[in-house]
C-alpha positions, 0 to 999 in steps of 0.5 A: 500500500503506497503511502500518500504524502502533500508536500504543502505550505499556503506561504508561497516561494518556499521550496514546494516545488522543489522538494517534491521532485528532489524527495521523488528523486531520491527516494527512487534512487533508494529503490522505492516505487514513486508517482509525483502528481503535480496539483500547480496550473504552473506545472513546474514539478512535471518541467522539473522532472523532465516531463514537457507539460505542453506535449501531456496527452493526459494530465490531472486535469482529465484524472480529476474532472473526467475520472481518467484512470491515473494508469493512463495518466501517469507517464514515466520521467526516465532520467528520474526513475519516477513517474508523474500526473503531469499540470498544465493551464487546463489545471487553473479551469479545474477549480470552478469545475469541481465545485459542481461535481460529485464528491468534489473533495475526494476525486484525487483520493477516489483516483489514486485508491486504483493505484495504491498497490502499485507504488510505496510513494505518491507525492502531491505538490500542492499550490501554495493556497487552500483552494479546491485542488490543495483541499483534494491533496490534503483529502487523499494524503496520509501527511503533509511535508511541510518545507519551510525556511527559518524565517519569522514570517515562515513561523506564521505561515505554518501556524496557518497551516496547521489550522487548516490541517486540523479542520481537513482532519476533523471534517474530511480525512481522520488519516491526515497528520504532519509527517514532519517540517522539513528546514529548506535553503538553510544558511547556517552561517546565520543567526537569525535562521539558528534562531528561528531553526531552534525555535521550531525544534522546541514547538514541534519537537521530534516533527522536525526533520534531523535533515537539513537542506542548504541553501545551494545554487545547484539546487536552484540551477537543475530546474531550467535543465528540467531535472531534480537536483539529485539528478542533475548533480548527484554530488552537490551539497543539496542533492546530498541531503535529499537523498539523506531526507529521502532515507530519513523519510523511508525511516520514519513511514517504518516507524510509524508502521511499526507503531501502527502494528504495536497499537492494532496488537494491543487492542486485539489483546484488550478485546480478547481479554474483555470477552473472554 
């Protein structure tokens, strides 16, 4: 069963983008089966992964508003060992054509349920507003990645953030919970980014990634080639702690199994020990 992850944050110019193609980048590289979905118009995380948006015979647009199967949808992003539900323009008409279609807020969930035995990761890059396509992500994710930079108005934006996730988890999908906040284009040689770093480990405690990724021109440069970071220049600093991330986040989804496993067996034992 794949786990779903929304890589998402309502402050936009973060590093969304980003960090869903170079996390699917490097968790291909460690063998596990990926498909990024791009939920942007923009369509920059399906450029960024080699796949040309404007030659996509199918993208999410037809998988949301007119039930395509992701099967058909999805294509292979050779260079990166993943594959991708490509965006384009078409996307942006999608939010005023949901409003009137059935189960609005699950279409993608609905979708990807056909395909969850087919991968260990799908990853969602999500506009950076709470419209009807971020709501769809968040519907039919078991997390959210939250990449942030440890400034002070980053803080505010996480704060908004977690609200909008407690509602979705109240009202829409029990499952959803932060994964983990992940500190992107990190200068260390700053205080006030040490500061701020600081502050969000005591808050947040053990939701704090250990994995900490630079601040890098190679990371910044590999878009305009149409490849992830990891791809483009596996031995940079920034390429390196995705991969790194990557590990971190096939540690922490065994963890959470293992739990999941614990809890399940515990009350098993309860309810065998209360009828007999």
């Amino acid at each position: 069963m794949a786990k779903i992850f929304c890589v998402a944050n309502q402050k936009g110019g973060v590093g969304k983008t980003t960090t869903t193609v170079n996390l699917a980048a490097g968790l291909a590289k460690l063998g596990q089966r990926v498909l990024m979905v791009d939920l942007d118009p923009q369509g920059n995380a399906t450029m960024g992964s080699g796949v040309d948006k404007r030659s996509l015979a199918m993208s999410v647009y037809e998988v949301l508003v007119d039930g395509v199967p992701v099967r058909q949808a999805a294509v292979l992003a050779e260079k990166c060992g993943y594959h991708v539900v490509g965006a384009n323009r078409e996307l942006a008409g999608a939010e005023i054509e949901l409003v009137q279609l059935p189960q609005r807020e699950m279409r993608l969930k609905n979708a990807l349920a056909e395909v969850e035995g087919d991968y260990d990761f799908v990853l969602i890059d999500c506009p950076p507003s709470l419209s009807m396509l971020t709501l769809n992500g968040l519907c039919a994710a078991h997390g959210v990645v939250v990449p942030m930079q440890c400034e002070y108005f980053a803080l505010e934006g996480v704060t908004d953030l977690v609200h909008t996730i407690k509602q979705v988890h109240a009202n829409l999908n029990p499952d959803l919970q932060i994964i983990g906040l992940l500190r992107v284009m990190f200068d260390p040689r700053t205080t006030l980014q040490q500061q701020v770093s600081e502050q969000l480990k005591s808050h947040f405690g053990d939701k704090v990634f250990n994995t900490v990724i630079p601040r890098n021109v190679r990371l910044a440069e590999a878009p305009s080639y149409g490849l992830p970071g990891v791809v483009f220049d596996p031995s940079a600093k920034g390429s390196q702690a995705f991969v790194a991330f990557a590990q971190e986040m096939v540690d922490r989804v065994q963890s959470m199994d293992s739990q999941v496993n614990k809890t399940n067996k515990a009350n098993k034992a309860k309810n065998a020990a209360n009828a007999g």
